[in-house]
C-alpha positions, 0 to 999 in steps of 0.5 A: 508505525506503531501498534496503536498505528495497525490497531487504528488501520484495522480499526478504521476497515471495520468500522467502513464495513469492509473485512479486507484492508486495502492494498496499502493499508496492507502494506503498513501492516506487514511493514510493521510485523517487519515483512517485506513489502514493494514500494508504493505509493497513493498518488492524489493528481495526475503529476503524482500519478505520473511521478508514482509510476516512474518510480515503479518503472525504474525500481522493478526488475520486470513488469510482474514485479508490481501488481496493482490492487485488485477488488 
């Protein structure tokens, strides 16, 4: 991840029309500025899905450890 990297993510909201990034653009961002962010990951089938959430299950403390998305 680079600079030019957060400049496109923010780049690429702006020119959607949207002011806020998304959950994982987010996360690229704070990883970037070297802040802490949980594990995640986009998941494009329903294998990957299945897989994704395994991964949350069996890297989280508690349930609130993870949160989703929200609008």
């Amino acid at each position: 991840m680079s600079l030019a990297s957060v400049k496109e993510i923010i780049g690429k909201a702006r020119g959607e029309g949207r002011y806020k990034l998304l959950e994982h653009e987010s996360y690229e961002v704070l990883r970037y500025y070297g802040l802490p962010v949980p594990k995640f990951g986009l998941a494009s089938s329903s294998p990957s899905r299945l897989r994704s959430s395994a991964l949350r299950q069996s890297t989280t403390s508690s349930p609130a450890t993870y949160c989703g998305g929200v609008g």
